[in-house]
C-alpha positions as CSV (number, residue, x, y, z in Angstrom):
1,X,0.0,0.0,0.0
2,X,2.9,2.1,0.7
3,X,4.6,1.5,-2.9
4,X,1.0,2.4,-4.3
5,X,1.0,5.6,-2.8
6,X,4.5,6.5,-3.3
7,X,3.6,6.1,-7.4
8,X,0.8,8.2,-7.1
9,X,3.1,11.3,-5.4
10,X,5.1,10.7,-8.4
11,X,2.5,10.9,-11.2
12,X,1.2,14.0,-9.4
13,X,5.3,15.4,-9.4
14,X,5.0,14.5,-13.2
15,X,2.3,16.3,-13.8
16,X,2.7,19.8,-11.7
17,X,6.2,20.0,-12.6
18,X,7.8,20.7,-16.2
19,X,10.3,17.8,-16.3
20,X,12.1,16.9,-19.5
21,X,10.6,13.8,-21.5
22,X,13.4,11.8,-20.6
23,X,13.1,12.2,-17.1
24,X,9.0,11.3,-17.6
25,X,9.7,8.2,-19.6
26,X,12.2,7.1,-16.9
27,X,9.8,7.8,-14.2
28,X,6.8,5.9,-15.9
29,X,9.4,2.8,-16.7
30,X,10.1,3.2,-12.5
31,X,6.1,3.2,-12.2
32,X,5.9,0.2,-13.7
33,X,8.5,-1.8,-12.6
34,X,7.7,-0.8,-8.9
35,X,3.6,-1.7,-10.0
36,X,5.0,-5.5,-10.7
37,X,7.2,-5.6,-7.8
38,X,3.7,-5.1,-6.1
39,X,2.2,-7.5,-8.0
40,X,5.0,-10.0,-7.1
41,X,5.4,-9.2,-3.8
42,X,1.1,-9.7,-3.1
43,X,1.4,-13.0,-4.7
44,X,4.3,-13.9,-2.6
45,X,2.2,-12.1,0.4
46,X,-0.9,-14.6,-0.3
47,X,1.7,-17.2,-0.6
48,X,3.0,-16.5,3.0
49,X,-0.7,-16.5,4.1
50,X,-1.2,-19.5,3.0
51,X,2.1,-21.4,4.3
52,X,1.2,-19.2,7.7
53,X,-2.4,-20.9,7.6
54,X,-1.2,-24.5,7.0
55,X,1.3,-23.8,9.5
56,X,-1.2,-22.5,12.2
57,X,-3.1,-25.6,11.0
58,X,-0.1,-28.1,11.7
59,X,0.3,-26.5,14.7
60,X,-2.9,-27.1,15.8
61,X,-2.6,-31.0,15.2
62,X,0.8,-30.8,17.1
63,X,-0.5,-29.3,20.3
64,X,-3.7,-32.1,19.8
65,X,-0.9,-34.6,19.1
66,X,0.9,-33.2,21.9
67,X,-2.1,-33.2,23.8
68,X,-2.8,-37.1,23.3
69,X,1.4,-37.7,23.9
70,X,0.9,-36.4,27.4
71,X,-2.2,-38.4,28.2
72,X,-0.1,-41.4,26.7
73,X,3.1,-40.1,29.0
74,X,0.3,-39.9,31.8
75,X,-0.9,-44.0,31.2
76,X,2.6,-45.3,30.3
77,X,3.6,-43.8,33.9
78,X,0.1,-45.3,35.5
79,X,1.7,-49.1,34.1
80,X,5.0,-48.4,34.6
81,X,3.8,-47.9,38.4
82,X,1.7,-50.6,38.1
83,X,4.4,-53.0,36.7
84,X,7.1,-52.0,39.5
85,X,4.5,-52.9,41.9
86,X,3.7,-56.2,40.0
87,X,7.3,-57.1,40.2
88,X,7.7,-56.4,43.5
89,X,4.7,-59.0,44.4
90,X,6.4,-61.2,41.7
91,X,9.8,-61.1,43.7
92,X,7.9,-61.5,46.8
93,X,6.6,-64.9,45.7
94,X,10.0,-65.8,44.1
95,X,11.1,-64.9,48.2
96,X,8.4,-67.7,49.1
97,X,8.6,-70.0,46.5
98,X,12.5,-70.1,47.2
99,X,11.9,-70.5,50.8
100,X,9.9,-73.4,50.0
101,X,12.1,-74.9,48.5
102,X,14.6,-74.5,50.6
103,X,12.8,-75.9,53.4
104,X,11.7,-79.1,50.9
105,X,15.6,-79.4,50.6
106,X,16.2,-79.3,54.1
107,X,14.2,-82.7,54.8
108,X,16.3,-84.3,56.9
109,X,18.8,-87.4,55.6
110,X,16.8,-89.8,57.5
111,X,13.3,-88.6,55.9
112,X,15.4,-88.6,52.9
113,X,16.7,-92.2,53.2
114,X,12.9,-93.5,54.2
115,X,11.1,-92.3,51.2
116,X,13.8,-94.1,48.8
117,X,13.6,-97.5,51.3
118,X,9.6,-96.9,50.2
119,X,10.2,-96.2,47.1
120,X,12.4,-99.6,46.8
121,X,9.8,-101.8,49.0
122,X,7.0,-100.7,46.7
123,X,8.9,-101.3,43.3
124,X,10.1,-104.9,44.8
125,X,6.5,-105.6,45.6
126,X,5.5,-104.5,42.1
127,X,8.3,-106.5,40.4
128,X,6.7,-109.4,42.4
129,X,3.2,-108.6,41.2
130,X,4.4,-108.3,37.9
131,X,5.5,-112.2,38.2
132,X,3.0,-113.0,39.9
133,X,0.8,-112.2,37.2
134,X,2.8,-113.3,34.7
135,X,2.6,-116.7,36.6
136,X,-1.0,-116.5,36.4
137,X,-0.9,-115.5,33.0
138,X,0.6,-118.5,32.2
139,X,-1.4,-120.6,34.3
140,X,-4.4,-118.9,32.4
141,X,-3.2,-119.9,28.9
142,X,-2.5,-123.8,29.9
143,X,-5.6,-123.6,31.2
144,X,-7.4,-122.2,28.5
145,X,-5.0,-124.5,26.3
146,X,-6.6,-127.7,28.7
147,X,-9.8,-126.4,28.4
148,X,-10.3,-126.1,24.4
149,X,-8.1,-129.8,24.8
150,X,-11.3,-130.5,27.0
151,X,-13.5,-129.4,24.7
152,X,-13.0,-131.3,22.0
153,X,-12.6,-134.4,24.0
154,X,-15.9,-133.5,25.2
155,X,-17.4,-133.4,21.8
156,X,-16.0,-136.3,20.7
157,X,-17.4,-137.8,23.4
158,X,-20.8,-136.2,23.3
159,X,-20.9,-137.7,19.3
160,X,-19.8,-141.1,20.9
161,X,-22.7,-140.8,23.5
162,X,-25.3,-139.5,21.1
163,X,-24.0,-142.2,18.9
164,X,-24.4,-144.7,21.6
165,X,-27.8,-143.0,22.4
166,X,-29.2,-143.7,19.0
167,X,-27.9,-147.5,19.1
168,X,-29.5,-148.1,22.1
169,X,-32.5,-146.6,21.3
170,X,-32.4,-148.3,18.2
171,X,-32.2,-151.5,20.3
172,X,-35.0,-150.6,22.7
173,X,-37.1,-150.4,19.3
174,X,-36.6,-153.4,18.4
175,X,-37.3,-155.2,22.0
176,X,-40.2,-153.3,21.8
177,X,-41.0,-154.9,17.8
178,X,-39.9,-157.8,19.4
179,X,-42.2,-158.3,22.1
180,X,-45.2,-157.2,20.6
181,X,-44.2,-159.6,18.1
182,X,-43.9,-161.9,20.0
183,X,-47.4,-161.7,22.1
184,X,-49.1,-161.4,18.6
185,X,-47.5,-164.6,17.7
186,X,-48.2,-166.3,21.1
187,X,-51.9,-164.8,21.6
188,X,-53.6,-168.3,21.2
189,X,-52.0,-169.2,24.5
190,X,-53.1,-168.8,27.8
191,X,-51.4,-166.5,30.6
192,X,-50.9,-169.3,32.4
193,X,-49.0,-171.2,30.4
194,X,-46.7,-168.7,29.1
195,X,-45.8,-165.0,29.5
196,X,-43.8,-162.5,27.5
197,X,-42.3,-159.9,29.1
198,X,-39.5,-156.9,28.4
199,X,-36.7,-155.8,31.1
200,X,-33.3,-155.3,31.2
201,X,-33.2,-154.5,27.4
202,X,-34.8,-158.1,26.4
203,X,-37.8,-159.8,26.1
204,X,-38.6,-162.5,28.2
205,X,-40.6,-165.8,26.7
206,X,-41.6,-167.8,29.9
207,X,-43.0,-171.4,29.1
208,X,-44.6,-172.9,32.0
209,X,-43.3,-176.6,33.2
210,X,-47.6,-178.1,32.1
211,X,-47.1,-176.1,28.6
212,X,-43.6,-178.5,27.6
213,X,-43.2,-180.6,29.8
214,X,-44.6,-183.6,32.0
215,X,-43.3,-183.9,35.5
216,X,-40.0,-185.0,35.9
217,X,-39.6,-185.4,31.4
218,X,-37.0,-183.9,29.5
219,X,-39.7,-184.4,26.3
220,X,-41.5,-181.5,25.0
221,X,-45.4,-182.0,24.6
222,X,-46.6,-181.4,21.7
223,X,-48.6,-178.2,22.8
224,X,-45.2,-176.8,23.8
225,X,-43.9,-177.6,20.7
226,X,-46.5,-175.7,18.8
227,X,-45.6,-172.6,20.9
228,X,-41.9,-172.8,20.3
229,X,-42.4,-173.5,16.5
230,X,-44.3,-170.0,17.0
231,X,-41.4,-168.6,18.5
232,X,-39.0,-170.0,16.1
233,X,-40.9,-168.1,13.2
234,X,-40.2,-164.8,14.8
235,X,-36.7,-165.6,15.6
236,X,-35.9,-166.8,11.9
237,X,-37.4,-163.1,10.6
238,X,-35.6,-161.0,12.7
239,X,-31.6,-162.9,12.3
240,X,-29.8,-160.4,14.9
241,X,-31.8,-161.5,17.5
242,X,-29.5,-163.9,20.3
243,X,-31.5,-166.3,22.2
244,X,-30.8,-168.1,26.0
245,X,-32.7,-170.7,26.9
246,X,-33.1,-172.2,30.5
247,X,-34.3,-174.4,32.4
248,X,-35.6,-174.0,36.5
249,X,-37.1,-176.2,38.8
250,X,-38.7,-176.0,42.1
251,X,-36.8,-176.8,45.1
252,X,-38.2,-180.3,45.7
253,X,-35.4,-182.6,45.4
254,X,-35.2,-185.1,42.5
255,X,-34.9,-188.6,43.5
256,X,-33.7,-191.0,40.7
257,X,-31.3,-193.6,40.2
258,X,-31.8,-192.8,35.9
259,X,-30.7,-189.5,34.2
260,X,-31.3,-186.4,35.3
261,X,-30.0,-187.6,38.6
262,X,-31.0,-183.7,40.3
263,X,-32.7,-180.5,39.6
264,X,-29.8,-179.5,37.8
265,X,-29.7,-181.9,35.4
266,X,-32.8,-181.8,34.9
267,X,-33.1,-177.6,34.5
268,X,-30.6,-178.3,31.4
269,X,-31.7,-181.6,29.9
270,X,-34.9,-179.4,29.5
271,X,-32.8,-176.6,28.1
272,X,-30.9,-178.6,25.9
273,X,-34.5,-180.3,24.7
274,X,-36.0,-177.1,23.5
275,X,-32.7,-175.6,21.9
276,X,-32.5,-179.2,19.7
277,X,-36.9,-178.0,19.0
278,X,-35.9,-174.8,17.6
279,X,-32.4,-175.6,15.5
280,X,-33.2,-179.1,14.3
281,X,-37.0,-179.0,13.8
282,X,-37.4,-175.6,13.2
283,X,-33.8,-174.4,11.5
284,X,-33.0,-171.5,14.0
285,X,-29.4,-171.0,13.5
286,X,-27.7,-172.9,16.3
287,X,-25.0,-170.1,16.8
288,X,-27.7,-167.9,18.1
289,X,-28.8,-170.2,20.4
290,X,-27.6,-170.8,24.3
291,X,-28.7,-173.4,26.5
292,X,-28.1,-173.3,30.5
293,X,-30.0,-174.8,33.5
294,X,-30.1,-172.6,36.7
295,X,-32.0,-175.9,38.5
296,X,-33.6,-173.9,41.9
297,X,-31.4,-171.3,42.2
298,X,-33.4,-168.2,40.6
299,X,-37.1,-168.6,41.7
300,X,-39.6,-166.1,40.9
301,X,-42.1,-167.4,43.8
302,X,-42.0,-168.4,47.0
303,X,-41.0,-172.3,47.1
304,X,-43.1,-172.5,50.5
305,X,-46.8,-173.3,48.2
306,X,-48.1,-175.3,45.5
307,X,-48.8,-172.1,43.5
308,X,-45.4,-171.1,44.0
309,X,-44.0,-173.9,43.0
310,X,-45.3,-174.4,40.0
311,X,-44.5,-170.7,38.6
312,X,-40.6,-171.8,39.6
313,X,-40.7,-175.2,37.5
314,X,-40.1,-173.0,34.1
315,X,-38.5,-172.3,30.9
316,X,-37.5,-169.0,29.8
317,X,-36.6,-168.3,26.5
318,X,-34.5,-164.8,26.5
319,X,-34.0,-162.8,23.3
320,X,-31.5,-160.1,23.3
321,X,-30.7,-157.9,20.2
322,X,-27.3,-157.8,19.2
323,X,-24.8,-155.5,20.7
324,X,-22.1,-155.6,18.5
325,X,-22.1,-152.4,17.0
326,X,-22.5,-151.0,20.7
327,X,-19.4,-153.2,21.7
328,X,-17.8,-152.0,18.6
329,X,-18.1,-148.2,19.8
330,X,-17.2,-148.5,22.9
331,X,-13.9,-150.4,21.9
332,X,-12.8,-147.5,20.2
């Protein structure tokens, strides 16, 4: 503003005064020159402004920076004093722990040399546990070893008993054929002169002493014979069957000075008689036949009465099916 108003003195000196037209043109050149400097120097001003307002600015954002560094400084102090007192706690319980362990050091030697004598009791008594049960381990597996040894033995044997089951079952059906057989074939007779009866596995045929025989006689009648050709028709149809004849007797004693001398005799000359009825008269094979006498020996009555007496005086015919294939299995 100054500079603007020093040109304006001058244009008013140039024109009041009567200067030469040099000294004019120099002056207006000056004008000029000095009206660009301003020009320069107010861009330059503006400039300045500007720099000063982005500096204010920055300054402002310093002293908020500033501002925010001293309430930082203000919490980094606040830990700091927290973290001195921190440590010192943490020292303190180094202090303790330290003591601790000091005083865990200081066991005495004895306390010392107990604990290991425990320790080594307890690991000798595990050592022996752990053989112990190893022991048992072993005992285990033999066992176990027996046991499946056991259990096949025991299946073998169960087949061998089943097996033996069905044979004999097999057999008990055919008593049981046999017998009913045998009373269908022997129905015509009475009860009294014969009876057929199953025990022990075989049948039973027995032929009373007035159905063969005549007292005292070793010769078969001929109603006895009838009934034991009956029997020797069952006998040939079923070939496995095994047959035992004998003879008994009452206990009154014989009294001859001729053959059969005594009940014995007599008991198997009667046997003898009817094995010679079935195998020669009636072809049963004669290696399935047996002949015994028991004489009085094996009375089914009491020998004390007539009644008795004459159910003693007997022949029984016993058929038994054959056990070979039972023998045979229980040889193996």
């Amino acid at each position: 503003m100054k500079q603007l108003t020093f040109a304006g003195m001058v244009m008013m000196l140039l024109f009041t005064a009567c200067v030469p037209q040099r000294q004019f043109q120099d002056v207006v050149a000056a004008r000029d020159k000095c009206l660009q400097d301003t020009a320069v120097m107010a861009s330059q001003l503006r400039a300045r402004n500007t720099e000063v307002a982005q500096l204010e600015e920055q300054i402002k954002q310093m002293q908020s920076s500033m501002s925010l560094m001293r309430k930082d400084s203000v919490d980094i102090h606040s830990r700091y004093d927290q973290m001195v007192k921190a440590n010192e706690q943490l020292r303190q319980i180094e202090d303790m722990l330290n003591n601790r362990i000091n005083q865990l050091l200081a066991l005495s030697s004895t306390e010392n040399q107990q604990l290991r004598e425990d320790l080594q009791r307890k690991s000798d008594e595990l050592l022996l546990k752990e053989k112990e049960l190893n022991n048992k381990a072993q005992i285990l597996t033999d066992q176990q070893k027996s046991i499946e040894t056991l259990n096949k033995d025991l299946e073998a044997r169960s087949k061998r008993v089943q097996e033996l089951e069905d044979i004999l079952n097999k057999q008990e059906q055919t008593v049981i054929d046999l017998k009913n057989t045998i009373d269908k074939a022997l129905s015509g007779f009475s009860s009294s002169d014969l009876t057929v009866e199953r025990k022990n596995g075989k049948v039973y045929v027995s032929l009373s002493e007035k159905l063969l025989f005549a007292s005292g006689s070793t010769v078969v009648d001929p109603k006895g014979k009838d009934a034991l050709k009956k029997v020797a028709d069952v006998l040939k149809a079923n070939g496995d069957i095994t047959v035992e004849i004998e003879g008994h007797t009452d206990n009154v004693p014989l009294k001859s000075a001729n053959f059969p001398k005594d009940n014995w005799d007599l008991s198997v000359l009667r046997a003898t008689s009817i094995v010679k009825i079935l195998t020669v008269d009636n072809s049963v094979d004669a290696k399935r036949v047996t002949a015994a006498g028991r004489g009085e020996y094996f009375p089914v009555a009491d020998n004390g009465t007539t009644d008795g007496k004459s159910k003693n005086r007997r022949t029984e015919i016993i058929l038994s099916p054959n056990l070979d294939a039972l023998y045979d299995l229980l040889n193996k």
